[in-house]
N, C-alpha and C positions, 0 to 999 in steps of 0.2 A: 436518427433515433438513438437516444445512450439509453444503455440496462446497465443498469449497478446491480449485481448479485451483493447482497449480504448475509452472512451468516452472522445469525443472530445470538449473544452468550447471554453475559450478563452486563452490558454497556449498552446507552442509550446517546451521548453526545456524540461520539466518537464515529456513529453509524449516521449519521447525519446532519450535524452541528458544520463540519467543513462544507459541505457540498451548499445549505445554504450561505454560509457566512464567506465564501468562495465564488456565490452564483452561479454554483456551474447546471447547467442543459442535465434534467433527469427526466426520461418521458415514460419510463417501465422501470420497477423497482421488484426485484426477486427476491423474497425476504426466506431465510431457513433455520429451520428452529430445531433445537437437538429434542429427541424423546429417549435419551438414555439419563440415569444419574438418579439421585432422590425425586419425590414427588415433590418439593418442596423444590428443588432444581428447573427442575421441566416445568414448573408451575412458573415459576417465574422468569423463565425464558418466554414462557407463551406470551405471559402480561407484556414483557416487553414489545413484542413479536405485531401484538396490539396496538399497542401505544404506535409503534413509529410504523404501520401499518396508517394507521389515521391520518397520523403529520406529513409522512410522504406525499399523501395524497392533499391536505388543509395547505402544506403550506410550500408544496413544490409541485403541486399540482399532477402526481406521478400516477401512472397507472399502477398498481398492487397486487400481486400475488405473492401467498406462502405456500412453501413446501418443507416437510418434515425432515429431517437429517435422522435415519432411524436408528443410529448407531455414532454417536461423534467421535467413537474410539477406534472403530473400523476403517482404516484408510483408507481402504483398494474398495470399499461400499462409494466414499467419501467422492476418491478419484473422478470413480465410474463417472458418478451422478455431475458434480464438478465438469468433465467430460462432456457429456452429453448437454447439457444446460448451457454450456459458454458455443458450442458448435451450431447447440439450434440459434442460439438468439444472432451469433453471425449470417447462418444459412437466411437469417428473417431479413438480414441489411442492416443491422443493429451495429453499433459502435459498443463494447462489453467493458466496462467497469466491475473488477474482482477488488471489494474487501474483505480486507484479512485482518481487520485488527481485533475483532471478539470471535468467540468459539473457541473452544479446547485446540491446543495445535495441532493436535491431528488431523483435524477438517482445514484448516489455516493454510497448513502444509500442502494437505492434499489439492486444495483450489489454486495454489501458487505454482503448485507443480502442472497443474492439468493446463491451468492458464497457456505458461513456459513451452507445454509438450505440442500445444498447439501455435502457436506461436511459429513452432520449428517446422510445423508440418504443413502450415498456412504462409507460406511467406509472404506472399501479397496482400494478407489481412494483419499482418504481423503490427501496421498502425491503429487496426482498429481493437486492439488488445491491451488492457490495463490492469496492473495490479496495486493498489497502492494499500498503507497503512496511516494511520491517525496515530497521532502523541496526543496524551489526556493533557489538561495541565494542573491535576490535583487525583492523584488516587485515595480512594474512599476507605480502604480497608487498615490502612496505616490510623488515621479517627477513629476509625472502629474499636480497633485494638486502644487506644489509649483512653479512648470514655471507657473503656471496659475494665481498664485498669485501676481509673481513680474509682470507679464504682466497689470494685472490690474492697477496696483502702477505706472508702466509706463505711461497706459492708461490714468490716472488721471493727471501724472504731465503734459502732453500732452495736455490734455483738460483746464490744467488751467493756461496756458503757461508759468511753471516753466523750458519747454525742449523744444527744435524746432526740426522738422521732420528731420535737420541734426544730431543730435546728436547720437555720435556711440552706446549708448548702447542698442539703439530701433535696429541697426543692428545686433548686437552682442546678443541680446536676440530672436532676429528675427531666427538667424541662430541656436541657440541653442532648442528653441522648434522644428525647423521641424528635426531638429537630434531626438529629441527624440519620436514624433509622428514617422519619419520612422522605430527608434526602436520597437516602438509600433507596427505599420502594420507590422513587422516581425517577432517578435516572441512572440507578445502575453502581459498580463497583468503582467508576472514575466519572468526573466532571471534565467539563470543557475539551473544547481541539486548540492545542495550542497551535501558533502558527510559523511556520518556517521559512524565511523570504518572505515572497508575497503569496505563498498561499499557505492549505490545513491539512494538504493530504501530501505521503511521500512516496510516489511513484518508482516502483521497484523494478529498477531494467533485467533485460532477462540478455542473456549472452547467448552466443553460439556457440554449437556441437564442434563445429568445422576447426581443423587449425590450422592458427596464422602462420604463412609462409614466412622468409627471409626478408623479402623485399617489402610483402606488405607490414613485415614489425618495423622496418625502416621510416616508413610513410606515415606509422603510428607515431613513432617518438618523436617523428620532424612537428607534426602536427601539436605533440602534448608538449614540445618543446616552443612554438611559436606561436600558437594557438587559432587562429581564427588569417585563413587564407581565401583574399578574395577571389580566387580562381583557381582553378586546377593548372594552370599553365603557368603559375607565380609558386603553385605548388613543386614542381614541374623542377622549374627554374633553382629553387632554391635545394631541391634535392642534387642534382645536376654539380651545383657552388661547391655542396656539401661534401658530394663525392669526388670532385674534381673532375669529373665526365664532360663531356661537350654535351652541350642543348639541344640536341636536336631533333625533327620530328617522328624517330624510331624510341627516342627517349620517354618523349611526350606522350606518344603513346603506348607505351609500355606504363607510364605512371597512371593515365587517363583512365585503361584496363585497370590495374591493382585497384584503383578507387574504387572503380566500380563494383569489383567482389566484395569492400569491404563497406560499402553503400547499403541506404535500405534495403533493396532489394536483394542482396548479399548476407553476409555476417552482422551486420547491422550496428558497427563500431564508427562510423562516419556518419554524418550530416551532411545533406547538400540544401543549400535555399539559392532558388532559382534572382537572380540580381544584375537586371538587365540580361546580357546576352551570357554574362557567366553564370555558375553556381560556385557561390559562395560556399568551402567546406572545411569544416571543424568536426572535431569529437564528438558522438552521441556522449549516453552519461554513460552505457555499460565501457565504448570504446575510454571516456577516462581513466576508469576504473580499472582496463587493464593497463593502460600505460602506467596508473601507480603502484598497478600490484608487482609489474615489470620491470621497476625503476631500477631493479641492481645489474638486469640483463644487458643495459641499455649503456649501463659504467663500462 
């Protein structure tokens, strides 16, 4: 079963545009719509809230429910609910998809973090846990501003009767803002999900509380330094070269151990893929991400 939680702003491609052009498995869609801000605001979060309310279910065939965000400036409101939402749909057997890429930060924030919090406190669910974000690949409001400007420049020569009320470009600009206002009432303040690699969504790892020991920064940088070790016992081996130690099996498993802490089921800075009788182990994305952020410690 995957739940994609979305919190609903003012974006229509970006909440749904990857997940089909992606294929991925969506069987329950949580959709949340802010009610703070203008009425003109909330109005138009709802329409949207509507709209891919429909599509989810037309065109990804998703189950649908919405739920109100009764404050999107309220964090610790935000959290809570965030909280409470991603634990049930675990508790149900669900696989949870959190996006973050519409809604005021506040609520963004607060779902990334509630995600993260559990994450830490679920370790064994910690792969059924996702946050990811959508890149548009054209924002709307930059158009906005610039037909608004030539209208102005219009407006003026109008006023100062450089143009007469025949003159085709007040047509011709006439007809090109409401092109673009109704791209606007349809899908929001950005178009399109661009794509990155081979997919449209960018999955944001979450790190651990815990900190790295001595030996296991060592295992980090052998690994960000060689990359991809077909066995823990070649891993083993070459830490062993490294350090000029003898190989052997007080070593092995003293190395076997450190993986392990920093394994999924650990700190979650390692990968293992089971490949034949070994596992295959490399860097997750957050374990990259410290060896780069690491790289002077490492000099």
């Amino acid at each position: 079963m995957q739940t994609h939680i979305v919190p609903v702003g003012f974006d229509y491609d970006r909440l749904i545009a990857p997940l089909v052009r992606d294929q991925l498995d969506v069987d329950h869609v949580v959709l949340l719509e802010g009610a703070v801000g203008s009425e003109a605001n909330v109005e138009y979060s709802r329409r949207l809230a509507e709209k891919l309310e429909k599509d989810f279910r037309n065109l990804l065939g998703a189950e649908t429910e919405r739920f109100v965000v009764a404050d999107v400036y309220d964090y610790d409101a935000a959290f809570e609910q965030a909280y409470g939402l991603i634990n049930d749909e675990l508790d149900a057997g669900s696989e949870v998809w959190v996006n973050v890429s519409a809604m005021p930060r506040t609520v963004s924030f607060a779902f990334a973090t509630a995600a993260h919090s559990i994450m830490v406190e679920r370790e064994g669910d910690r792969d059924r846990i996702h946050t990811y974000y959508t890149v548009p690949e054209k924002y709307l409001e930059t158009e906005l501003a610039e037909t608004l400007r030539t209208q102005c420049d219009l407006l003026e020569d109008l006023q100062a009767g450089a143009i007469d009320a025949d003159d085709e470009r007040l047509a011709d600009h006439l007809a090109s803002a409401r092109d673009l206002l109704a791209e606007f009432d349809e899908r929001g303040t950005t178009i399109g999900a661009k794509q990155f690699g081979e997919d449209h969504i960018i999955e944001l790892p979450v790190a651990s509380f815990s900190n790295v020991k001595p030996f296991e920064e060592l295992i980090l940088f052998t690994l960000g330094e060689h990359g991809v070790f077909e066995s823990v016992s070649e891993l083993a081996e070459t830490l062993a070269r490294e350090l000029g130690e003898e190989y052997t099996d007080s070593f092995r498993s003293k190395v076997i151990y450190n993986v392990d802490q920093l394994g999924p089921g650990g700190k979650g800075y390692i990968e293992r893929e089971e490949h034949g009788k070994s596992y295959r182990t490399r860097l997750s994305r957050i374990g990259e991400l410290w060896v780069r952020s690491h790289a002077d410690e490492s000099e």
